[in-house]
MOPAC internal coordinates of N, CA, C and O (Angstrom, degrees):
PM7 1SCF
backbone

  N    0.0000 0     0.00 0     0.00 0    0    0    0
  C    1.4503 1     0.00 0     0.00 0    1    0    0
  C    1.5323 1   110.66 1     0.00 0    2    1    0
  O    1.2310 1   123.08 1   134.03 1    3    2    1
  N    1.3149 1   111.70 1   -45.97 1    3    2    1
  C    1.7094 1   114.44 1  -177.85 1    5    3    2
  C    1.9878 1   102.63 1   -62.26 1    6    5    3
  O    1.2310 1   129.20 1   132.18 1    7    6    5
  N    1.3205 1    99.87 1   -47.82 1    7    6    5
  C    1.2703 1    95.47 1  -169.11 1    9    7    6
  C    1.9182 1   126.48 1   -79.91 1   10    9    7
  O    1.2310 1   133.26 1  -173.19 1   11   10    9
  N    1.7126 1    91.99 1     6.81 1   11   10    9
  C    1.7098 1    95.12 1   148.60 1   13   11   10
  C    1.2342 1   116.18 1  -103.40 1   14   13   11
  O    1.2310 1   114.49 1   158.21 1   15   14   13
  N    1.4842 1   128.04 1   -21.79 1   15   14   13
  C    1.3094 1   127.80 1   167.93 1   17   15   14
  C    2.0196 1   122.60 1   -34.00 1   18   17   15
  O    1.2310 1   137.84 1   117.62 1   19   18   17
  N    1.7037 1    83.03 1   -62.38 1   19   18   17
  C    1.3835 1   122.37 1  -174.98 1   21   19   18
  C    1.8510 1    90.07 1   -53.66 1   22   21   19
  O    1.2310 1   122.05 1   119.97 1   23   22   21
  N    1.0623 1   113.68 1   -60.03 1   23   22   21
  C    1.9684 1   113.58 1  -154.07 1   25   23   22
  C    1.6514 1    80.29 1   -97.54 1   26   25   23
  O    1.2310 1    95.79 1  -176.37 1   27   26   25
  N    1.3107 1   160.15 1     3.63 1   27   26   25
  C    1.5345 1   133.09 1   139.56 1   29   27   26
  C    1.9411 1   101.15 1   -65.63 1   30   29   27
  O    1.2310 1   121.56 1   130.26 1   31   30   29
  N    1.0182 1   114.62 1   -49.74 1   31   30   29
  C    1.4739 1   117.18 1  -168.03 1   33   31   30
  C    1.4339 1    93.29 1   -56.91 1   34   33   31
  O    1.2310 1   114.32 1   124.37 1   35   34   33
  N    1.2800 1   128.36 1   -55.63 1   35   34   33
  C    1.7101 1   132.74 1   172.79 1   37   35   34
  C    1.7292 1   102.04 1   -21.00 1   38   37   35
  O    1.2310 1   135.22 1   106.22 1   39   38   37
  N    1.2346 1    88.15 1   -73.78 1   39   38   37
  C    2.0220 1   114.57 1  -163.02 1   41   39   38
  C    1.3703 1    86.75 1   -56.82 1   42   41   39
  O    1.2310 1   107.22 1   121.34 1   43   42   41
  N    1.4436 1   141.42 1   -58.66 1   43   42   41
  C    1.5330 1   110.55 1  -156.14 1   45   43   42
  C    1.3686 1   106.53 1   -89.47 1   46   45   43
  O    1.2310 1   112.52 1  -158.75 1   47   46   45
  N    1.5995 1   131.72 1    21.25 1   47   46   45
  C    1.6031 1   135.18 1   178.16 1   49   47   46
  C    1.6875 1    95.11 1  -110.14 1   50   49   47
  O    1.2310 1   126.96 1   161.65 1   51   50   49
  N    1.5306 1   104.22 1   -18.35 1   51   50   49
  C    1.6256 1    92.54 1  -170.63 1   53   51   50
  C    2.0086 1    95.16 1   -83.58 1   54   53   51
  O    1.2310 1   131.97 1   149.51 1   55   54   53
  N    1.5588 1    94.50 1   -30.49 1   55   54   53
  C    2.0414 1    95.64 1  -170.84 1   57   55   54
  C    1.7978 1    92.00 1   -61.54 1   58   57   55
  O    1.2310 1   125.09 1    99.49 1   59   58   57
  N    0.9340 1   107.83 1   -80.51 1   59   58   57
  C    1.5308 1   107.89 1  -178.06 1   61   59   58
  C    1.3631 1   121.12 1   -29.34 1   62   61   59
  O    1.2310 1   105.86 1   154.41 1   63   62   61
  N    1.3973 1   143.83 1   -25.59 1   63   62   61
  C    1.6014 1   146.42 1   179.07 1   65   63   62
  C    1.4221 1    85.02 1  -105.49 1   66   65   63
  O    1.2310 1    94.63 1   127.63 1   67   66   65
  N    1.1324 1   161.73 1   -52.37 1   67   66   65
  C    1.3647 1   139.01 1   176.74 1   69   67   66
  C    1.3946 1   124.36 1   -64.13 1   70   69   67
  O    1.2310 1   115.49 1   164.69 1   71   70   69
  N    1.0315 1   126.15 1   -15.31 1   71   70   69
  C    1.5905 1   138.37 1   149.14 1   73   71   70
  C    1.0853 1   121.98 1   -76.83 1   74   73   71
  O    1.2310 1   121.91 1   147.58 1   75   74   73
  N    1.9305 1   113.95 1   -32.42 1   75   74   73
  C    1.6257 1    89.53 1   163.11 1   77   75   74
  C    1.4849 1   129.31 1   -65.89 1   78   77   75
  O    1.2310 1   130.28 1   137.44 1   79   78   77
  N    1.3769 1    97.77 1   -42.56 1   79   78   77
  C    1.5076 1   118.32 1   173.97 1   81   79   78
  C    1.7830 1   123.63 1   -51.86 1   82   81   79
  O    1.2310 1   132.68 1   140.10 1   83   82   81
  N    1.2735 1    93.10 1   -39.90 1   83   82   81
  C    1.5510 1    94.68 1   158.71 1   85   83   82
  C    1.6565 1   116.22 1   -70.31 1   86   85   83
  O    1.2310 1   102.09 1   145.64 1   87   86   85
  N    0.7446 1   150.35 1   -34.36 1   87   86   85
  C    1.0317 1   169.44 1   162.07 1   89   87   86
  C    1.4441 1   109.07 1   -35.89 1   90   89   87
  O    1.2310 1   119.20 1    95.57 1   91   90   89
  N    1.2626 1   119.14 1   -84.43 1   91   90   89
  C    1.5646 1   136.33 1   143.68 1   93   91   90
  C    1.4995 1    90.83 1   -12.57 1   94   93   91
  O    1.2310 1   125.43 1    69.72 1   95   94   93
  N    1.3829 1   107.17 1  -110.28 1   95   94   93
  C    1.3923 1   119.97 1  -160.98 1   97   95   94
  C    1.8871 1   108.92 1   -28.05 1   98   97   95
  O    1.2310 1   125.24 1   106.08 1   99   98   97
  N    1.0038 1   107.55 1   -73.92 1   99   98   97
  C    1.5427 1    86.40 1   153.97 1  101   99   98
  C    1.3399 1   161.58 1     3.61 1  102  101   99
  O    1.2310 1   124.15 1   125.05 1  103  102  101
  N    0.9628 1   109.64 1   -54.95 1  103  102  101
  C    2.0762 1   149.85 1  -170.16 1  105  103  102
  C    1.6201 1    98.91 1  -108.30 1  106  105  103
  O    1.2310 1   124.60 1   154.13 1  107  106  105
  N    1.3016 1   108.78 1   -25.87 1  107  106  105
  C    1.5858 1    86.60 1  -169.40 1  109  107  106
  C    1.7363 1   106.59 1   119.73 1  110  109  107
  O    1.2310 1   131.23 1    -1.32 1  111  110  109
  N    1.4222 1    95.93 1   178.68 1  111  110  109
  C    1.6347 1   116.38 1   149.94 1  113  111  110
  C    1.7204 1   111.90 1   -46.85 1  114  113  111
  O    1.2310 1   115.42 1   117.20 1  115  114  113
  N    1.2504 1   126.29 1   -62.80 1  115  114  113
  C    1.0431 1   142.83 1  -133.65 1  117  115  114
  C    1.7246 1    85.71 1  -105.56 1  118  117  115
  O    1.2310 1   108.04 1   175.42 1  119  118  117
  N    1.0049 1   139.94 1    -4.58 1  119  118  117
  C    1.7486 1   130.58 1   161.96 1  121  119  118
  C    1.5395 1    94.76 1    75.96 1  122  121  119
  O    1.2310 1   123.22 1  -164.17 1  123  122  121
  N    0.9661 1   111.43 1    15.83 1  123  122  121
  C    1.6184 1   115.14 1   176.10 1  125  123  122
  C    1.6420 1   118.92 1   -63.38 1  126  125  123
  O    1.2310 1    95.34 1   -88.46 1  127  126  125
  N    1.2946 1   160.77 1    91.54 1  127  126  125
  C    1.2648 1   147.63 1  -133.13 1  129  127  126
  C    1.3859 1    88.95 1  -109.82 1  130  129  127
  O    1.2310 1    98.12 1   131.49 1  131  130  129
  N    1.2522 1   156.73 1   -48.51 1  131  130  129
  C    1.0438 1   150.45 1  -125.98 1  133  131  130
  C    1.8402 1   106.54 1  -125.18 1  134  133  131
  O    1.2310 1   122.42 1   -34.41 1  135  134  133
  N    1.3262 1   112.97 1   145.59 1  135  134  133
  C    1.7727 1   105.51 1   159.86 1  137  135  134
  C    1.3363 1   127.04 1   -36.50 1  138  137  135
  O    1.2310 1   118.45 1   -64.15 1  139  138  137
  N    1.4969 1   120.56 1   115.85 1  139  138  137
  C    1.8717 1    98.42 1  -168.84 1  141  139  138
  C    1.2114 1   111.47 1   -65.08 1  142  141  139
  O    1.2310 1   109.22 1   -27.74 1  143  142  141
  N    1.1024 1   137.80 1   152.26 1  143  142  141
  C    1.6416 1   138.71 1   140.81 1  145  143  142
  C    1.1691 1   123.14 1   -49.31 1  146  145  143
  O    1.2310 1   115.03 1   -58.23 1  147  146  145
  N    1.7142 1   127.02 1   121.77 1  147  146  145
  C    0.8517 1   114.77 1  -154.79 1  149  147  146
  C    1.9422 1   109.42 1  -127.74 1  150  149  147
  O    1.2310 1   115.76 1   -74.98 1  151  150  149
  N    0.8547 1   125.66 1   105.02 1  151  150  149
  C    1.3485 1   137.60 1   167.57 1  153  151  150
  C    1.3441 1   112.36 1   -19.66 1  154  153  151
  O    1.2310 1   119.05 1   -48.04 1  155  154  153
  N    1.1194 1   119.42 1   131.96 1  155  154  153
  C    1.3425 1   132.01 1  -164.51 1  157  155  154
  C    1.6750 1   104.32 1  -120.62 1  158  157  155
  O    1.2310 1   117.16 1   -68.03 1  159  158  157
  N    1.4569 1   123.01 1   111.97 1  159  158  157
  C    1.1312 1   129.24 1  -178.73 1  161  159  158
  C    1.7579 1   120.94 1   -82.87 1  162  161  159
  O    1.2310 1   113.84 1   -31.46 1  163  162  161
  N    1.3535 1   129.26 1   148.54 1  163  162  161
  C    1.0891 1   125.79 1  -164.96 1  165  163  162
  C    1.5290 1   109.59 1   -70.27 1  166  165  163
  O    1.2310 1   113.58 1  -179.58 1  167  166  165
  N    1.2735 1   129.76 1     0.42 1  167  166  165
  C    1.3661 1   112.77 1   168.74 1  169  167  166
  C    1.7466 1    81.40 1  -172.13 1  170  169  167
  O    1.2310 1   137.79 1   -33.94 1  171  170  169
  N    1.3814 1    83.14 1   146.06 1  171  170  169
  C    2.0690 1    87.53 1   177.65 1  173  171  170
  C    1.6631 1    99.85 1  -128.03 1  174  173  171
  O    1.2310 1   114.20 1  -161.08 1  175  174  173
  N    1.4251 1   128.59 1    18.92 1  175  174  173
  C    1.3354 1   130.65 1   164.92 1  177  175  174
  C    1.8374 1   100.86 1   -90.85 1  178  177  175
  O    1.2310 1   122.50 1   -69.96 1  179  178  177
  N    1.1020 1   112.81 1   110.04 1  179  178  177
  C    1.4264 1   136.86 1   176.11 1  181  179  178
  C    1.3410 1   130.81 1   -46.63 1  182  181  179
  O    1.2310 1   128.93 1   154.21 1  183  182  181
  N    1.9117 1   100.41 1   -25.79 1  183  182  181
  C    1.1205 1    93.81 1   153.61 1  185  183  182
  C    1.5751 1   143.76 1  -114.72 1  186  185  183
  O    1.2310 1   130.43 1  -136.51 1  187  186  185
  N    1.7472 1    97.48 1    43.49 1  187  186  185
  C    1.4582 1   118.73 1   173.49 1  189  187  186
  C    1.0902 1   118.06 1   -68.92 1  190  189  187
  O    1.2310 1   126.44 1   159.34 1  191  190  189
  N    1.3061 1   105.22 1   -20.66 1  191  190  189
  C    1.9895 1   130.14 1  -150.52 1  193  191  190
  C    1.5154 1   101.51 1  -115.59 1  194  193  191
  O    1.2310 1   121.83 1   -58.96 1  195  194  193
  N    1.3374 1   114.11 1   121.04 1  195  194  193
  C    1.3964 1   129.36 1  -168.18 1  197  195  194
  C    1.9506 1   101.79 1   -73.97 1  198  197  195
  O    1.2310 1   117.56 1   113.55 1  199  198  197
  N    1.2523 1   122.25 1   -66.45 1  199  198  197
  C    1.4536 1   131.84 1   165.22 1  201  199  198
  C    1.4909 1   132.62 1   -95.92 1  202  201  199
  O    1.2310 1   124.56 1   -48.74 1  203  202  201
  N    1.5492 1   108.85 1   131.26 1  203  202  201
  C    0.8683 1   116.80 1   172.29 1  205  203  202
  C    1.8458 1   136.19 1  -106.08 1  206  205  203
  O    1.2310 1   114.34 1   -53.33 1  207  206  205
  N    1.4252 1   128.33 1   126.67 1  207  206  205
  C    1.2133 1   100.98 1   176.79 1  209  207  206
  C    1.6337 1   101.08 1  -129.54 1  210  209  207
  O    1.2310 1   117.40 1    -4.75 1  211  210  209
  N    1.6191 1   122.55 1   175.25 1  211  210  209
  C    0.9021 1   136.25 1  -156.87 1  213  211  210
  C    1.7680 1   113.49 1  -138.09 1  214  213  211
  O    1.2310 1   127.03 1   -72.74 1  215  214  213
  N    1.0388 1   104.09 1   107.26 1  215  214  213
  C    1.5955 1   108.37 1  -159.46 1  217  215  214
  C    1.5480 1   103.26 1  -124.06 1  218  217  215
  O    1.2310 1   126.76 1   -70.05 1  219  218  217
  N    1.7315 1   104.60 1   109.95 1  219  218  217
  C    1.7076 1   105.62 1   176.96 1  221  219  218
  C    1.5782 1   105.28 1   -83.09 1  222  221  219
  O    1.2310 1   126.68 1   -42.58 1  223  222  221
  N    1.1314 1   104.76 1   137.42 1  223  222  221
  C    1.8087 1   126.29 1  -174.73 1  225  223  222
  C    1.3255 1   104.15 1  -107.41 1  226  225  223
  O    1.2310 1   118.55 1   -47.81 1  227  226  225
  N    1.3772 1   120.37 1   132.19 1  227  226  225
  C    1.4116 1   136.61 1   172.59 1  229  227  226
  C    1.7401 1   103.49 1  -110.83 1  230  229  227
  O    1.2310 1   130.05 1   -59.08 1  231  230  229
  N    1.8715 1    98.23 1   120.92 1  231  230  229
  C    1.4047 1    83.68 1   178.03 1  233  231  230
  C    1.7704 1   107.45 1   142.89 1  234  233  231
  O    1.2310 1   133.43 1   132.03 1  235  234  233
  N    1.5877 1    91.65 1   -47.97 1  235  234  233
  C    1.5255 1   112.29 1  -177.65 1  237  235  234
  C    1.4758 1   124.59 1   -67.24 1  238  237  235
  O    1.2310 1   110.71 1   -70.85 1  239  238  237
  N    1.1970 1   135.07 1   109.15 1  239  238  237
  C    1.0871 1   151.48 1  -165.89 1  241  239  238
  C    1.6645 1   142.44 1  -107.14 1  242  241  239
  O    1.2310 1   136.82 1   130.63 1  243  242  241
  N    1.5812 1    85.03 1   -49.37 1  243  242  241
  C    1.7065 1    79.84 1   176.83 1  245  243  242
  C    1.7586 1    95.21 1  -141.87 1  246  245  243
  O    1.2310 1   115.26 1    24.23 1  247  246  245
  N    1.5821 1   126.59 1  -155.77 1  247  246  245
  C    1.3790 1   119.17 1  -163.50 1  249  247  246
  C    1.7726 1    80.44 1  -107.25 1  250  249  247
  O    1.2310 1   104.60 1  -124.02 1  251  250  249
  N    0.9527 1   146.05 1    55.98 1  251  250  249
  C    1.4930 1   129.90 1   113.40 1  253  251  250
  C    1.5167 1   122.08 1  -100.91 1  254  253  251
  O    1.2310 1   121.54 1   169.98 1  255  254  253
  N    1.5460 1   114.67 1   -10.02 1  255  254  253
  C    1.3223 1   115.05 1   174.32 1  257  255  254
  C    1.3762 1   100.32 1   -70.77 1  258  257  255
  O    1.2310 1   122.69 1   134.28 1  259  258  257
  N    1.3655 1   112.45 1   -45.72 1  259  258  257
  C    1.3682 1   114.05 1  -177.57 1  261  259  258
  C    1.3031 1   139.99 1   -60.24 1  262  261  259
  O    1.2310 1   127.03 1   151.00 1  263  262  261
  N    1.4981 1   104.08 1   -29.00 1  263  262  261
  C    1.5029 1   116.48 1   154.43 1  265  263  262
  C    1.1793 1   118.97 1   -86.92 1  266  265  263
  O    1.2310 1   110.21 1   171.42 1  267  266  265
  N    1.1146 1   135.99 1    -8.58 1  267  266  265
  C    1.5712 1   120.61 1   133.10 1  269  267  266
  C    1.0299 1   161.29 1   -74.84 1  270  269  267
  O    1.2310 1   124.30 1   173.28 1  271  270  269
  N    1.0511 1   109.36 1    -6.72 1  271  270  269
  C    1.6219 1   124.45 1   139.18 1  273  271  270
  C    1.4831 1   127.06 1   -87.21 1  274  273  271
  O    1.2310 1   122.96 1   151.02 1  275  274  273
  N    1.2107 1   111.92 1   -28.98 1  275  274  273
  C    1.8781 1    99.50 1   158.41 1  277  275  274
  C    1.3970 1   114.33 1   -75.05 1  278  277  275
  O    1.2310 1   125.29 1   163.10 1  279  278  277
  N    1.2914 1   107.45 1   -16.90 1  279  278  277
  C    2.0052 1    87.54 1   179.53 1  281  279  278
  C    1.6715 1    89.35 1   -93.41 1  282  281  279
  O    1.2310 1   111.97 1   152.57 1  283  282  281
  N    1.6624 1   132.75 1   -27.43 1  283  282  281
  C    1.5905 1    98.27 1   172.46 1  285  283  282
  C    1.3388 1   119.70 1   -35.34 1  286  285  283
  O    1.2310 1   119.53 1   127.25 1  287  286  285
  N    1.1482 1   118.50 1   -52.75 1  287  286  285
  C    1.7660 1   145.17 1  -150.20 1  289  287  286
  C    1.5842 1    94.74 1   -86.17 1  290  289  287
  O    1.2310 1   114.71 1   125.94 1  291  290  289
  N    1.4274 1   127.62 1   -54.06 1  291  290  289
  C    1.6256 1   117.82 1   174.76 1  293  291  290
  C    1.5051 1   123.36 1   -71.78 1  294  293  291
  O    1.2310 1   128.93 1   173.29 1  295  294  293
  N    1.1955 1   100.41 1    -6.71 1  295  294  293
  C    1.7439 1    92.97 1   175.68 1  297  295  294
  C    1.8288 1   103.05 1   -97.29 1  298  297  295
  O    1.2310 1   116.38 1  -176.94 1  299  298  297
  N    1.3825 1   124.48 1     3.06 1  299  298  297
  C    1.0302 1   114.37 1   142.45 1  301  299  298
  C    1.1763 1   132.35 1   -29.26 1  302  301  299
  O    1.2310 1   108.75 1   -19.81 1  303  302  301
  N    1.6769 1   138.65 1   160.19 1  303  302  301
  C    1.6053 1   123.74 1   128.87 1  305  303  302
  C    1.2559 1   106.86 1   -75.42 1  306  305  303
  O    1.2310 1   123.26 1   -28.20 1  307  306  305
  N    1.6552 1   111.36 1   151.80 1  307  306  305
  C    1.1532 1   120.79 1   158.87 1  309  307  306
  C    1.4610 1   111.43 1    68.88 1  310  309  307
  O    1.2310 1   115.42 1  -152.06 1  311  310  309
  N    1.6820 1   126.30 1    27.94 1  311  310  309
  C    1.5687 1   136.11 1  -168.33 1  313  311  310
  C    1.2481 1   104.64 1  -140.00 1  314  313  311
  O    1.2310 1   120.72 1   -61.38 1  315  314  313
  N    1.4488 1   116.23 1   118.62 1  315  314  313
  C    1.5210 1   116.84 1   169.16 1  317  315  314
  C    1.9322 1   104.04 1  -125.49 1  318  317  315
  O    1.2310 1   118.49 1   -55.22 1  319  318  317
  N    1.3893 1   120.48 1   124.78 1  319  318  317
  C    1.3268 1   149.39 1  -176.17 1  321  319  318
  C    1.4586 1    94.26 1   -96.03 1  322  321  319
  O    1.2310 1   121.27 1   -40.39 1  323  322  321
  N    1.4305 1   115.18 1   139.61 1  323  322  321
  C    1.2636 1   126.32 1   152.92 1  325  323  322
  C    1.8983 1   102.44 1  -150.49 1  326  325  323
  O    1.2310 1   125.81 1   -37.52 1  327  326  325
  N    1.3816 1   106.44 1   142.48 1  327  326  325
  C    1.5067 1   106.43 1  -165.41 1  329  327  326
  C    1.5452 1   105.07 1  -143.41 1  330  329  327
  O    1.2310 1   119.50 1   -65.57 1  331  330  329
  N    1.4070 1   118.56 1   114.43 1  331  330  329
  C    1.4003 1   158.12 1   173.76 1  333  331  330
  C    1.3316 1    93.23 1   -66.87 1  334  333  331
  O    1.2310 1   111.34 1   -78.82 1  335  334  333
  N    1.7357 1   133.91 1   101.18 1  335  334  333
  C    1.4562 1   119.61 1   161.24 1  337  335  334
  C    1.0941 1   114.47 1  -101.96 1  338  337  335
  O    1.2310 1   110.13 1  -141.25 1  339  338  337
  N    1.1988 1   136.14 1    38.75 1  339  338  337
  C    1.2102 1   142.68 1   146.43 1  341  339  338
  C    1.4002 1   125.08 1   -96.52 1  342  341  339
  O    1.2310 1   123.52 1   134.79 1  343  342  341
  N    1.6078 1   110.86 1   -45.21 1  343  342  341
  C    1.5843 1   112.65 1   163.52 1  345  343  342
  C    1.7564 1    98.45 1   -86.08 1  346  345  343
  O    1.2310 1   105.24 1  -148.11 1  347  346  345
  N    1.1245 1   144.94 1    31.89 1  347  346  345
  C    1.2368 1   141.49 1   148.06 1  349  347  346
  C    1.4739 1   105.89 1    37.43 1  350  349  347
  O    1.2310 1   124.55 1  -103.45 1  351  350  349
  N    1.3761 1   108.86 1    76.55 1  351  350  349
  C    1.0599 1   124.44 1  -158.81 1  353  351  350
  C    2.0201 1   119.04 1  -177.88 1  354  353  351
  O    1.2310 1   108.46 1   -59.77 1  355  354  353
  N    1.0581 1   139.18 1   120.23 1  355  354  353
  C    1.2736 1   156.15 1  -160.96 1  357  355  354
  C    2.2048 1   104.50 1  -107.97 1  358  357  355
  O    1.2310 1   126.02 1   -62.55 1  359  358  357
  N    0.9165 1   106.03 1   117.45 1  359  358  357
  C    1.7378 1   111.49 1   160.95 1  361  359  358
  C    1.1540 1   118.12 1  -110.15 1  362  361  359
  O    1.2310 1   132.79 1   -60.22 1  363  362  361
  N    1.2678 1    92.90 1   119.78 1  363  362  361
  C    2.3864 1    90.65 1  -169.57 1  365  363  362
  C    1.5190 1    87.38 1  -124.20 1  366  365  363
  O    1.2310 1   127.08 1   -44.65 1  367  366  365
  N    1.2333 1   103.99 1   135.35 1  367  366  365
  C    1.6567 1   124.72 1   152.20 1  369  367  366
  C    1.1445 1   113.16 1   -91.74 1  370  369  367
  O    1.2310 1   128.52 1   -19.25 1  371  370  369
  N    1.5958 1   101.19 1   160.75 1  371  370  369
  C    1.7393 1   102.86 1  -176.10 1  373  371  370
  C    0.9111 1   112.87 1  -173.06 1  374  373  371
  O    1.2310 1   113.76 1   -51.54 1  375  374  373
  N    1.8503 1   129.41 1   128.46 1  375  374  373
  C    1.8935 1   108.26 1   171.40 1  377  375  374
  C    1.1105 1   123.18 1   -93.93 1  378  377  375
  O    1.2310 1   130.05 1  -156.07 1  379  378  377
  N    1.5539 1    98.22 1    23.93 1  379  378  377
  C    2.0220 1    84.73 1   178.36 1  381  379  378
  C    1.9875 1    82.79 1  -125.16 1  382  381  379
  O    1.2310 1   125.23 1   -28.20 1  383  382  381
  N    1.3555 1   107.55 1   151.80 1  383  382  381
  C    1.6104 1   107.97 1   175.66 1  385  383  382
  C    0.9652 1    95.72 1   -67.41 1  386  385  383
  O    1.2310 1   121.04 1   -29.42 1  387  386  385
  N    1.5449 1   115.61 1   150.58 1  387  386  385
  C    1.2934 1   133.10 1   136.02 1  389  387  386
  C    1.1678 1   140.64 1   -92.33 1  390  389  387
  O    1.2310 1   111.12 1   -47.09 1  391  390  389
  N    1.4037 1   134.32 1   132.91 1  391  390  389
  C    1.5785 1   118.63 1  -173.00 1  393  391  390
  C    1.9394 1   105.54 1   -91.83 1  394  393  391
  O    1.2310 1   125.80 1   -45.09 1  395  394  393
  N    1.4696 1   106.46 1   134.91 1  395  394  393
  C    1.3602 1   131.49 1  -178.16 1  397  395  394
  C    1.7672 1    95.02 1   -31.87 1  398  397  395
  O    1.2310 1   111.50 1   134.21 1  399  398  397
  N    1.2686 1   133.62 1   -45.79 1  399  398  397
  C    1.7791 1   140.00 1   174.25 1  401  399  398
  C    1.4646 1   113.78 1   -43.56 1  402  401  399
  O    1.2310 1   126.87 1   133.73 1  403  402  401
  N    1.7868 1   104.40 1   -46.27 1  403  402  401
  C    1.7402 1   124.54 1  -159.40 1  405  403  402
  C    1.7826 1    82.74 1   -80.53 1  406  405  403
  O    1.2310 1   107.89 1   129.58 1  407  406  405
  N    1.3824 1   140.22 1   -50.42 1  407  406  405
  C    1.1705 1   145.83 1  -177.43 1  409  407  406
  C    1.3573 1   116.33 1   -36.62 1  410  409  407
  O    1.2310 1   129.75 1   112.27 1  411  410  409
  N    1.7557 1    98.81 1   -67.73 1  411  410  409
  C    1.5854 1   109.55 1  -171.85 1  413  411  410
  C    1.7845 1    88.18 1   -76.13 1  414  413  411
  O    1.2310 1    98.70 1   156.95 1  415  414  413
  N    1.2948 1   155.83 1   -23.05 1  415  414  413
  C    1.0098 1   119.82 1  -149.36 1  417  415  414
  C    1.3315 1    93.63 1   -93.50 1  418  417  415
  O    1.2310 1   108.44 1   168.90 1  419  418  417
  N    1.5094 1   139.21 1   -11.10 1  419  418  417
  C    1.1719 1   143.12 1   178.40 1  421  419  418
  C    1.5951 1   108.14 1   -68.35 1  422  421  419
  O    1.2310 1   119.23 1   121.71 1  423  422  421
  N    1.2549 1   119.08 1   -58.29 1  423  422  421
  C    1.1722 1   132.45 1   164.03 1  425  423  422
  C    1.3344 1   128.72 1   -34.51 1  426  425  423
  O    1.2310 1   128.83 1   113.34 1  427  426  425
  N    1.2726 1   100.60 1   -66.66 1  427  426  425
  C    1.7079 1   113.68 1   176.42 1  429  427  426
  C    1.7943 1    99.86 1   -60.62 1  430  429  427
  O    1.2310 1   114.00 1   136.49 1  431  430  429
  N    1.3076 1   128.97 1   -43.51 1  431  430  429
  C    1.3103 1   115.76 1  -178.46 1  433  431  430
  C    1.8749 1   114.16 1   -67.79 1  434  433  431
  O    1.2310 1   112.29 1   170.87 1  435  434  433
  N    0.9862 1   132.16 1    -9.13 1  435  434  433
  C    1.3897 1   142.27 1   162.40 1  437  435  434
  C    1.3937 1   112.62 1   -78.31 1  438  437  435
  O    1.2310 1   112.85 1   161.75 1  439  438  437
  N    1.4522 1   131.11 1   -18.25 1  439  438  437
  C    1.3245 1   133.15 1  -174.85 1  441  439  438
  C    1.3638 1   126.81 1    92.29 1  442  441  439
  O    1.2310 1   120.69 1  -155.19 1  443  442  441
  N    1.1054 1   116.29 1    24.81 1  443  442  441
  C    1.3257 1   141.71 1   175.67 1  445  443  442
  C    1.5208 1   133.68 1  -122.48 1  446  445  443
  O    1.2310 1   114.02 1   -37.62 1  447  446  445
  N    1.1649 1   128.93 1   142.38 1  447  446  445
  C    1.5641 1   132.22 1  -141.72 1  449  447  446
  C    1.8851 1    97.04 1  -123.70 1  450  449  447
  O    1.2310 1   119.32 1   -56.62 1  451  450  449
  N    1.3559 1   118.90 1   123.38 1  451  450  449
  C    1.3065 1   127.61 1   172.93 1  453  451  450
  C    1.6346 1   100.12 1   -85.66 1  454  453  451
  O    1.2310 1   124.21 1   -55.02 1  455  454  453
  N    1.0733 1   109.52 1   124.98 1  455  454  453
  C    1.5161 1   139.49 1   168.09 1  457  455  454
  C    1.4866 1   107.57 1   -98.45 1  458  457  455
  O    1.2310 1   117.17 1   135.87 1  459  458  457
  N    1.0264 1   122.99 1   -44.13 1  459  458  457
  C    1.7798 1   118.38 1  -169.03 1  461  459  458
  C    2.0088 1   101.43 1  -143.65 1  462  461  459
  O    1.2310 1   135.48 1    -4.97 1  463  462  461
  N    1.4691 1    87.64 1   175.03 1  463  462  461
  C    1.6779 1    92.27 1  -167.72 1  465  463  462
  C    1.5020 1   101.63 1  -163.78 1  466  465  463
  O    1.2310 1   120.21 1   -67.85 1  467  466  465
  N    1.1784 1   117.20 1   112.15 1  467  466  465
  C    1.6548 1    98.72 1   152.39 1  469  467  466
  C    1.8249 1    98.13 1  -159.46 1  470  469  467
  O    1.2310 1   141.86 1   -19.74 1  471  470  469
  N    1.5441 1    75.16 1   160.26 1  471  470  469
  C    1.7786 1    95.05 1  -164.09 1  473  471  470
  C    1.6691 1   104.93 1  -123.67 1  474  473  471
  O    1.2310 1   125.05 1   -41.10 1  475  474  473
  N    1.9527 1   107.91 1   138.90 1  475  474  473
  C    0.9669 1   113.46 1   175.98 1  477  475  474
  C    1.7047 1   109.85 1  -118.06 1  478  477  475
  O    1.2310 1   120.10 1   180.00 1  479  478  477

């Protein structure tokens, strides 16, 4: 008697961690379950935007990493993000400069680590 008690209590800890995990697996890296919402920038023609820089991200993985760091960068004014997760890497336009610090500190507050940087 104890030892079906014991292996039902098993079975409903194993349903529950395989649903979380599906779940997870699902969503991504980021446990995200749902399509992200995605921020819509005031102009996505590239050459509205006076400067450009190019910032490789360590970290980024699936398309909720990715929409989180283009909507950091699109809920700007005047900021349009587009992000390559394969070259692990983000292109933001912009008409006001940015300094390489204002970049990573955007970044690093999303959970993500700048590896590379360069600005045109």
């Amino acid at each position: 008697m104890t030892d079906a008690i014991v292996t039902i209590l098993l079975l409903v800890v194993l349903v529950f961690a395989l649903r979380g995990a599906k779940k997870r697996l699902k969503g991504g890296c980021c446990g995200g379950g749902s399509k992200p919402k995605k921020v819509k920038p005031k102009y996505t023609n590239t050459t509205n935007y006076t400067y450009k820089a190019t910032v490789y991200i360590d970290g980024m993985t699936c398309e909720h990493c990715k929409a989180r760091v283009e909507n950091a960068f699109n809920s700007l004014s005047d900021c349009y993000a587009k992000v390559n997760l394969k070259k692990k890497c983000a292109q933001i336009w912009t008409n006001e400069k940015m300094s390489e610090e204002e970049f990573i500190a955007i970044i690093k507050k999303n959970g993500y680590t700048v590896v590379g940087f360069s600005q045109e």
